[in-house]
C-alpha positions as CSV (number, residue, x, y, z in Angstrom):
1,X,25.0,-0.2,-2.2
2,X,23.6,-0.3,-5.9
3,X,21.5,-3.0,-4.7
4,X,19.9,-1.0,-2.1
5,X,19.5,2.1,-4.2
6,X,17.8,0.1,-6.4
7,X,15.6,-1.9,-3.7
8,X,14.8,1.5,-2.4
9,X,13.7,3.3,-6.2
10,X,12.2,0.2,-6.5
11,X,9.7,0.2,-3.2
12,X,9.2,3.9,-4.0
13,X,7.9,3.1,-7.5
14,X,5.6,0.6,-6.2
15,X,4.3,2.6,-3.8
16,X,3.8,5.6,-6.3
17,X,1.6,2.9,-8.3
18,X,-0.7,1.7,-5.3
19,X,-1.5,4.9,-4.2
20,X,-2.4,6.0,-8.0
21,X,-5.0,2.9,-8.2
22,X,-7.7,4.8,-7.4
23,X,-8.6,8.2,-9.5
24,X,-11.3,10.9,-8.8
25,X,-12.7,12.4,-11.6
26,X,-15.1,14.9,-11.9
27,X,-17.2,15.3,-14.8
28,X,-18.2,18.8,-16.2
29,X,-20.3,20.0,-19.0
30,X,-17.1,21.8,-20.6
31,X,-15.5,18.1,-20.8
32,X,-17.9,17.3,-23.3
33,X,-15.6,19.1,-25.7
34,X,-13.3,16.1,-25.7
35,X,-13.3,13.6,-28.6
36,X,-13.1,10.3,-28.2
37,X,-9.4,10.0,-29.0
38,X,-9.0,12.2,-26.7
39,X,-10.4,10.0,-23.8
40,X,-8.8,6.8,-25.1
41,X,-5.9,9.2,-24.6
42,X,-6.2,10.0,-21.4
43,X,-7.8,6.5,-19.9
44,X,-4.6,5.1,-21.4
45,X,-2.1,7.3,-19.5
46,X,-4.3,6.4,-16.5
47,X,-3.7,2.8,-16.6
48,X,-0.1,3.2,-17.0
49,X,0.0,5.4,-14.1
50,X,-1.1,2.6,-12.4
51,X,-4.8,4.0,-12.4
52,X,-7.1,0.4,-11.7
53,X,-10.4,2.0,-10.2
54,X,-11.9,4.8,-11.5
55,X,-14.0,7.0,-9.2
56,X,-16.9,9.0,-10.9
57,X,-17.9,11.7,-8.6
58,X,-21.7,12.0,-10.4
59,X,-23.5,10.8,-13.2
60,X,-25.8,13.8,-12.7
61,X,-25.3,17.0,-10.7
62,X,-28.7,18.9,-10.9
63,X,-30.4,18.8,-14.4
64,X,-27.5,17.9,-16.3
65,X,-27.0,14.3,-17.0
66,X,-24.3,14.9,-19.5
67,X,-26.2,13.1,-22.3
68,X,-27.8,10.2,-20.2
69,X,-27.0,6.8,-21.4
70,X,-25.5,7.8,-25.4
71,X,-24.0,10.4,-23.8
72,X,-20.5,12.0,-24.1
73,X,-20.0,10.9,-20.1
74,X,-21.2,7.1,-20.7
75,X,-19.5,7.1,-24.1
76,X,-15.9,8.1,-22.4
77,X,-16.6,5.7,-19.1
78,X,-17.4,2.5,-21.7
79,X,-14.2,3.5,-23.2
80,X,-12.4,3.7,-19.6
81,X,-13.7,0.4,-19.5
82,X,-12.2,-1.0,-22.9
83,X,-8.7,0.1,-21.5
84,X,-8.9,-1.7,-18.5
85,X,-10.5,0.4,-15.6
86,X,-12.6,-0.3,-13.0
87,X,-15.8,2.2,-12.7
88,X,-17.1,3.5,-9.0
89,X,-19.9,5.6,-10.5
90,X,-21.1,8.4,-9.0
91,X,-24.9,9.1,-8.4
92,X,-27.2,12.3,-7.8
93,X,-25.8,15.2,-6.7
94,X,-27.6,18.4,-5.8
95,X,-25.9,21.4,-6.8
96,X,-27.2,23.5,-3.4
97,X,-26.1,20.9,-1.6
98,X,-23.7,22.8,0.5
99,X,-25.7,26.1,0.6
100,X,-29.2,23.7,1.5
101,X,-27.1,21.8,5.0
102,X,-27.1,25.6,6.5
103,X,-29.6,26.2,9.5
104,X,-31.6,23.0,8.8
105,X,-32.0,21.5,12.1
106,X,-32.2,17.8,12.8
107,X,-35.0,16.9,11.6
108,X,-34.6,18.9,8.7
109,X,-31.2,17.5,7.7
110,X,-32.6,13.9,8.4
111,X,-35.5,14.8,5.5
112,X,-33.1,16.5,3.0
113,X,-30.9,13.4,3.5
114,X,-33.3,11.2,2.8
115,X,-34.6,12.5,-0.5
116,X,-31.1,13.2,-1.7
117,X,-31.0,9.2,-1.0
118,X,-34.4,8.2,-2.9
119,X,-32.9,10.5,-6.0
120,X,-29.1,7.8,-5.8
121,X,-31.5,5.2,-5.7
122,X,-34.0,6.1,-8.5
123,X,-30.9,7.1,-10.4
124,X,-28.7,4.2,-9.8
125,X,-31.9,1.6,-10.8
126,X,-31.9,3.9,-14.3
127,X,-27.9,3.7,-14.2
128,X,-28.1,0.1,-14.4
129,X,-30.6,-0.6,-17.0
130,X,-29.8,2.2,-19.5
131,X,-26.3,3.0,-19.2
132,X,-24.9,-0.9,-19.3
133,X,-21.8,-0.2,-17.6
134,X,-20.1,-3.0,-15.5
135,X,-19.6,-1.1,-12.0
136,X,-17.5,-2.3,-9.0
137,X,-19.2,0.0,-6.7
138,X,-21.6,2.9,-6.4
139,X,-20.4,6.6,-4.8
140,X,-22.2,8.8,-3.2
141,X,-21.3,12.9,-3.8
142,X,-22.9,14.3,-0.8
143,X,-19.6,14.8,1.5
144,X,-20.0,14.4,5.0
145,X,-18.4,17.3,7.0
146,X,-18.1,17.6,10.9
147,X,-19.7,21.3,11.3
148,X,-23.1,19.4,9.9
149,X,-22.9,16.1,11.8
150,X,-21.4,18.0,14.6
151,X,-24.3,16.3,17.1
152,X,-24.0,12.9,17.7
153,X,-27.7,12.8,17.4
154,X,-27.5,13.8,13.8
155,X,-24.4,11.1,13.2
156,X,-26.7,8.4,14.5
157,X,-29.0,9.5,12.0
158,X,-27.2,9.8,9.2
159,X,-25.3,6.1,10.4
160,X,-29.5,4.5,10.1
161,X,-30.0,6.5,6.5
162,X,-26.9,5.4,4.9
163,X,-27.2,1.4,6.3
164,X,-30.6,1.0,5.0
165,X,-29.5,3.0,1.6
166,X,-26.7,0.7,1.2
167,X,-28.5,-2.5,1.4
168,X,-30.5,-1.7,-1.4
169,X,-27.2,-1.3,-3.7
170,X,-26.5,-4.6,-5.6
171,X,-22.2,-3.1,-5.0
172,X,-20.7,-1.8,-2.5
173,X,-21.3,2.4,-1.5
174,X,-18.3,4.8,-1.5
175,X,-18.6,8.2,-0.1
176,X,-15.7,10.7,1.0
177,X,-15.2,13.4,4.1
178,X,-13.5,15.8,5.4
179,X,-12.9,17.5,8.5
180,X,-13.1,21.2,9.9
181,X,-11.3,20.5,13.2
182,X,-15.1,20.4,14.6
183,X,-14.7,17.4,16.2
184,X,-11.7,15.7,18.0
185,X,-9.3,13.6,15.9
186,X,-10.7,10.4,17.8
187,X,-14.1,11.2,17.8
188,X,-13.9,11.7,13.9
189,X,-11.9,8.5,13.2
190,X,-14.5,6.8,15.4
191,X,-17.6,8.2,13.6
192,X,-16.1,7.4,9.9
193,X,-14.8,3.4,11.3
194,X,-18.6,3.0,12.2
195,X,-19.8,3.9,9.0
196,X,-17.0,1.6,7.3
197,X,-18.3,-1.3,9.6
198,X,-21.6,-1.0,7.3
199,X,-19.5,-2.3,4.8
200,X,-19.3,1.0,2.9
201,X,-16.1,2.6,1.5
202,X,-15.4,5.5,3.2
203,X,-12.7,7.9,2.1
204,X,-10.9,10.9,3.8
205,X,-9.9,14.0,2.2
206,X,-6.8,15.3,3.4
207,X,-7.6,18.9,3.1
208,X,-3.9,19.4,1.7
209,X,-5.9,21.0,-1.6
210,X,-8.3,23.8,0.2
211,X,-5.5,24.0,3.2
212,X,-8.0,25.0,5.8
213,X,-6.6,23.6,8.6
214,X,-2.7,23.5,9.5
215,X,-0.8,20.9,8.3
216,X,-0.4,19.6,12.0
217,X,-3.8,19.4,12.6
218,X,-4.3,17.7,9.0
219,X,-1.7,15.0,10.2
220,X,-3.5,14.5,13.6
221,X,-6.9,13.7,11.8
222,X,-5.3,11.3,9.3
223,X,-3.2,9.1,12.3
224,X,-6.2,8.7,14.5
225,X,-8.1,7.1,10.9
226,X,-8.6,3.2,11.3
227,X,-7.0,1.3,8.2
228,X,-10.4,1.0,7.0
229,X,-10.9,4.8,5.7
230,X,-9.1,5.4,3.0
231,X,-7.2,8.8,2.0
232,X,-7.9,10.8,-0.6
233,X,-4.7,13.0,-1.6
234,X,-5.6,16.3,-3.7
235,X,-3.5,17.5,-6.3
236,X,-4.4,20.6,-6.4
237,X,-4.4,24.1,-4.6
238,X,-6.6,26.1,-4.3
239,X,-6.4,29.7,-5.8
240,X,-9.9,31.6,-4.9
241,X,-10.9,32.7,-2.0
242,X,-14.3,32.9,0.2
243,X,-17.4,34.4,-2.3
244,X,-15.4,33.7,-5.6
245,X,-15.9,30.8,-8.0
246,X,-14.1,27.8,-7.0
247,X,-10.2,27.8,-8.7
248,X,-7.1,25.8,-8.1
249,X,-3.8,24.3,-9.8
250,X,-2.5,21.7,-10.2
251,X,0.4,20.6,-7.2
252,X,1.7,17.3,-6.2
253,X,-0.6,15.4,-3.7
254,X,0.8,14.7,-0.3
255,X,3.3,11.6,0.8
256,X,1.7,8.7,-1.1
257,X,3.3,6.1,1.7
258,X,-0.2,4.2,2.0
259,X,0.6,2.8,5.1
260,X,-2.5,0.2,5.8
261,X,-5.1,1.6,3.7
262,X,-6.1,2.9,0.3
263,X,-5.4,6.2,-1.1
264,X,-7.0,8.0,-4.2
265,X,-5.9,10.6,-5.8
266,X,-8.4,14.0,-6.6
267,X,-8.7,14.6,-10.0
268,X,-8.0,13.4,-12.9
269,X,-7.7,17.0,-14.4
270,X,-5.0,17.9,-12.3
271,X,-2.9,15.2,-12.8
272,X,-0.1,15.8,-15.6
273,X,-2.1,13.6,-18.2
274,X,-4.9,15.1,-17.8
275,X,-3.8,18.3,-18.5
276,X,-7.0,18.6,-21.5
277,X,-9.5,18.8,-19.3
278,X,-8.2,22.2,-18.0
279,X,-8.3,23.9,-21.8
């Protein structure tokens, strides 16, 4: 019995560790308060987590670049580095984004889209050459939704945009989404394997965070997923409502059983170590 206790703790713990390989952190301008003891700190309690990739959701959101390439943001990533981590850095994102996607018809999303693209791409050719950080892949912030890419006319578009944008990457392209119940679980799952078949890293957010859909309907989305999509669990909850600033806690993320595919963890601020970046 001991001996299966212990096989059983055991499998737990390794699973706990797997599913903390890959972190999501989002940098803010408040987080250049830290020092950098403070981030060898907290890149250390990473690793022993069992953190081994580290996901940057930006390296610039609107016209903050958080200090460009001698920057507090590329300081604290070289030292992620030094302690072992693995960097998907984030690229351009657009601060409207969300507010820009309403009422824009097809071709009008197709256009947006494509400039937010040419943006990653001038910023990723800069990322490389100034900021001298080894990466293991590149992620893109602009989450796909299925309110947006509702028409599969729009998906088809979006599926040309991101195959040509991802050839010109010299590693491979992340990028994350999640679901409003707009589509059927199927459908979804279907429209995110095709995009992995590109060769790009998709992951899926479970929603557990926000809690915008039942956890039933949550549950449905995430089965009907190909092993290719990974999961992204949130730790957090969400405390505002509609109109009001975005605010949330921390909470445990959902069952971290990985089954066949990856799972990440959203963000690095809620997580128990990171409990600086909150103050």
């Amino acid at each position: 019995m001991r001996r299966l206790l212990f096989g059983l703790t055991l499998l737990l713990a390794l699973a706990q560790a797997r599913a903390e390989e890959h972190l999501f952190y989002q940098p803010l301008n408040a987080d250049a308060a830290l020092s950098q003891e403070d981030w060898t700190q907290l890149w250390q309690a990473s690793a022993q987590q069992g953190v081994r990739t580290l996901v940057v959701q930006w390296s610039a959101y609107g016209d903050a670049d958080f200090g460009g390439h001698d920057g507090w943001l590329a300081q604290s990533l070289r030292e992620a580095r030094t302690q072992g981590l693995e960097l998907v850095l984030g690229l351009y994102m657009d601060p409207d984004y969300y507010q820009r996607l309403n009422g824009l018809d097809s071709a009008g999303l197709a256009s947006y889209w494509q400039y937010q693209l040419g943006r990653s791409l001038a910023l990723q050719q800069r990322l490389r050459q100034d900021w001298q950080l080894p990466v293991a892949g590149w992620y893109l912030p602009l989450e796909l939704d299925d309110l947006n890419f509702h028409a599969p006319e729009r998906r088809q578009a979006l599926h040309a945009q991101l195959k040509d944008f991802a050839g010109q990457l010299d590693a491979p392209l992340h990028l994350s989404a999640f679901t409003g119940g707009r589509l059927a679980p199927q459908v979804y799952a279907g429209w995110l394997g095709g995009l992995g078949e590109l060769g790009i890293q998709v992951w899926w957010q479970d929603g557990a965070g926000t809690a915008r859909l039942e956890p039933l309907v949550r549950q449905a989305y995430e089965r009907a997923l190909p092993c290719t999509v990974g999961v992204v669990r949130e730790a957090f909850r969400q405390t505002s409502t509609e109109g009001q600033p975005f605010a949330a806690q921390p909470a445990k993320p959902g069952a971290l059983d990985t089954a066949c595919r990856r799972v990440a963890v959203f963000e690095l601020r809620y997580r128990p170590w990171g409990a600086r970046l909150r103050k």
